[in-house]
C-alpha positions as CSV (number, residue, x, y, z in Angstrom):
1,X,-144.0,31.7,96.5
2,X,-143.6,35.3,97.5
3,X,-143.2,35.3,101.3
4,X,-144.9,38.5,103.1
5,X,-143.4,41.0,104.9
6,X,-144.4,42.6,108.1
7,X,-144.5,46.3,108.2
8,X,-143.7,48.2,111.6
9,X,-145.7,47.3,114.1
10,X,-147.2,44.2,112.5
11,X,-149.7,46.3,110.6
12,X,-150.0,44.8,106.7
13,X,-151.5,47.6,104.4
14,X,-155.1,46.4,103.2
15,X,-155.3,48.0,100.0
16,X,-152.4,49.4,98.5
17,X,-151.0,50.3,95.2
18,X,-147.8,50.8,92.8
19,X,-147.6,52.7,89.7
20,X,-145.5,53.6,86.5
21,X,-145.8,54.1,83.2
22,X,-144.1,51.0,82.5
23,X,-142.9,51.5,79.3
24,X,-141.8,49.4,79.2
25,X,-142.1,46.8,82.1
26,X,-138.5,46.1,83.4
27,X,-136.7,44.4,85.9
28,X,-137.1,47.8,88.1
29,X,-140.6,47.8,88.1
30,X,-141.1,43.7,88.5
31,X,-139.0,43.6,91.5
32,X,-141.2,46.8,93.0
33,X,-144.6,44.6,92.5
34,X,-143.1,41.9,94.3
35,X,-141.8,44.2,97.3
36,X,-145.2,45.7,97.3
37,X,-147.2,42.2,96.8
38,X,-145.3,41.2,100.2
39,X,-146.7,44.2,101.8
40,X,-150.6,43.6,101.0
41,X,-153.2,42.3,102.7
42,X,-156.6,42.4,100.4
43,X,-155.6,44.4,97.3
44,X,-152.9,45.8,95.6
45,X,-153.5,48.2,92.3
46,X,-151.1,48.5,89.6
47,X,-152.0,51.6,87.7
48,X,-150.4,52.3,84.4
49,X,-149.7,56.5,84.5
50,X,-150.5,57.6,80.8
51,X,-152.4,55.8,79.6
52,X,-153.4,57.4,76.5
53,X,-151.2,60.3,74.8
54,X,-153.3,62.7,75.6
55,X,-153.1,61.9,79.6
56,X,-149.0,62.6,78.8
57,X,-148.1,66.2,80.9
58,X,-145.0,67.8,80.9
59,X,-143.9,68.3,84.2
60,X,-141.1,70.7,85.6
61,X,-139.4,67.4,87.7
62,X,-138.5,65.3,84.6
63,X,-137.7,66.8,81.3
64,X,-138.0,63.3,79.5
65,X,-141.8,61.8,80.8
66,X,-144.0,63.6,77.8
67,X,-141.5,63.0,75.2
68,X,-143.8,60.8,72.5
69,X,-140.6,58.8,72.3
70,X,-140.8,58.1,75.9
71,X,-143.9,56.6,75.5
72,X,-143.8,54.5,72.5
73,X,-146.1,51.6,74.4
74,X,-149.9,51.4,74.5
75,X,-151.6,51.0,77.8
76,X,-152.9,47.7,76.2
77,X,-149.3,46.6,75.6
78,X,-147.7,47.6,79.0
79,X,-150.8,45.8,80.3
80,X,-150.1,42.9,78.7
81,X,-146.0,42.8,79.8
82,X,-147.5,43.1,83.8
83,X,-150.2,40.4,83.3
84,X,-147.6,38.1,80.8
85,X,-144.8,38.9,83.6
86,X,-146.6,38.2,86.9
87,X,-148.1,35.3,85.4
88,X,-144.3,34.0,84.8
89,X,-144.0,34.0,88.5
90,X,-145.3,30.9,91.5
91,X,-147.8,32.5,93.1
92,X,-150.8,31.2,94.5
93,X,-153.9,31.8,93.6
94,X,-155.2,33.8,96.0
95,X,-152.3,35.9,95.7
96,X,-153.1,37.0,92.0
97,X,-156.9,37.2,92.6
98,X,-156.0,40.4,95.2
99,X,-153.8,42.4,91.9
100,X,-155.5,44.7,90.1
101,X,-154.2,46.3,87.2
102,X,-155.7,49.5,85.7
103,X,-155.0,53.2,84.0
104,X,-154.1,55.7,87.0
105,X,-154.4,59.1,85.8
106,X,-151.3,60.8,87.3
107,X,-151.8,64.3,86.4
108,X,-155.7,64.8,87.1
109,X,-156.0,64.5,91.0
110,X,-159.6,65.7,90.5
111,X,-160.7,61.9,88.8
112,X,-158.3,60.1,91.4
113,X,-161.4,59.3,93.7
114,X,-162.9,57.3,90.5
115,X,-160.3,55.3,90.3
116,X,-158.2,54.3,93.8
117,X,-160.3,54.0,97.0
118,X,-159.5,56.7,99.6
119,X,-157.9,54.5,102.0
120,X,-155.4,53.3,99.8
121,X,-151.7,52.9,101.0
122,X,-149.6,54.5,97.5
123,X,-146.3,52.4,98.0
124,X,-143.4,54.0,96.3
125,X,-139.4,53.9,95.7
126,X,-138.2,57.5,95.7
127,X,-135.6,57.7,93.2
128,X,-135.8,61.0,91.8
129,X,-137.5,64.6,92.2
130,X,-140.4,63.5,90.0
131,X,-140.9,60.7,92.7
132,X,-141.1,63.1,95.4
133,X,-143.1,65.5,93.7
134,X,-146.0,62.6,93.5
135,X,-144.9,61.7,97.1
136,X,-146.4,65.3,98.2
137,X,-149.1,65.5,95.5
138,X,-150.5,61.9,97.1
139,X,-150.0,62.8,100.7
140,X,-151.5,66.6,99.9
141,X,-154.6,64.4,98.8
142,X,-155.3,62.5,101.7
143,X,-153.3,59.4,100.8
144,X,-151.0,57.8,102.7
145,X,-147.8,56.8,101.5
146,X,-145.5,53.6,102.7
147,X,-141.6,54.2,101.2
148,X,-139.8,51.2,99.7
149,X,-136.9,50.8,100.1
150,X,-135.5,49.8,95.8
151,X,-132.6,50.3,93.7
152,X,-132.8,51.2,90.5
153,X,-131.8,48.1,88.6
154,X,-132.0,49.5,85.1
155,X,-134.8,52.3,83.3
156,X,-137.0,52.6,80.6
157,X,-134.6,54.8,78.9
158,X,-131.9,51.5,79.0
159,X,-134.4,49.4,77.5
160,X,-135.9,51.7,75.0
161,X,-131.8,52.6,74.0
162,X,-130.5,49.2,74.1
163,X,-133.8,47.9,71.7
164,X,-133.4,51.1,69.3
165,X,-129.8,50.4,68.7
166,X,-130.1,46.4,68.3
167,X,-128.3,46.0,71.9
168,X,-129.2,43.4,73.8
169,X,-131.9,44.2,76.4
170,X,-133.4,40.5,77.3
171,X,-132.3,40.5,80.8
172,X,-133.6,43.9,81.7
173,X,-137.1,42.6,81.7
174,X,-138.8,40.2,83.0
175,X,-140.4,37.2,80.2
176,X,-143.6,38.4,80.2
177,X,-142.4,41.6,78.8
178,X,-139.7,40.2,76.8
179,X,-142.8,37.8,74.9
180,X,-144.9,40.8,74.4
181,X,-141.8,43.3,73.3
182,X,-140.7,39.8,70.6
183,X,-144.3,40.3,69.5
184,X,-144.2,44.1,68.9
185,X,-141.3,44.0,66.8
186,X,-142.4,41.6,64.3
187,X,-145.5,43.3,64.0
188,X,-143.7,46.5,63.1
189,X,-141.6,44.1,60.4
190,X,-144.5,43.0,58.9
């Protein structure tokens, strides 16, 4: 069971929410669900950034994020590694009936209020300048922001590498994915 954790001053965040583009789902990102699950009261939201090709923007803080072969997961897929992966894991049920997984478009502030309630808490690792350019972007919206404190434990671009050249990239993600990247491949051998 995933114990929770007490922010400063005793104060849990009510509703907050993580996001990624997941693609795909790694260790990384399954640790940072469970640091932020510890942190929520009511509701935490796992938006999937990019969820369609055309969502995909360059942006001046990473060089690699709009590369096609960045994103070579559907949102349906990377859904299905976070729902196939946090099912993997004992949590009760009221735990899971407060996550809430859905597309989060990054780049178009202007349909945020659609999709994230105002007084969500965005709860992010800052691990490089793309991370603190969303950092200000949120906070110059009128969300707050709680920092976690994560390591990078691997990337995307590890997995992605490690699968392209026959490596062995098992243990960077968590089952759920792994079942769900197993399934991809011997559809694309068929």
């Amino acid at each position: 069971m995933i114990e929770k954790y007490i922010c400063k001053k005793n104060i849990m965040i009510k509703i907050g929410m993580i996001h990624g583009r997941f693609q795909p789902f790694h260790m990384g990102h399954f640790d940072y669900f469970k640091k932020a699950l510890r942190l929520v009261d009511k509701q935490l939201i796992i938006g999937i950034i990019n969820p369609t090709s055309e969502a995909i923007k360059n942006e001046l803080t990473d060089k690699h994020r709009h590369l096609l072969s960045a994103n070579p997961y559907t949102y349906f897929e990377r859904l299905q590694m976070i729902q196939k992966s946090i099912s993997s894991l004992d949590i009760p049920i009221e735990e899971l009936n407060k996550i809430l997984i859905l597309p989060f478009p990054i780049h178009e502030q202007r349909l945020w209020k659609f999709f994230v309630p105002k007084e969500t808490v965005q709860i992010m690792s800052v691990l490089e300048p793309w991370d603190k350019e969303k950092r200000e972007r949120f906070n110059e919206y009128g969300y707050k922001t709680y920092y976690l404190d994560c390591h990078r434990i691997t990337s995307g671009i590890n997995v992605r590498r490690a699968i392209k050249n026959k490596q062995s990239w098992q243990d960077l993600v968590p089952v759920g994915t792994r079942e769900v990247l197993v399934t991809i491949q011997k559809n694309d051998n068929i």
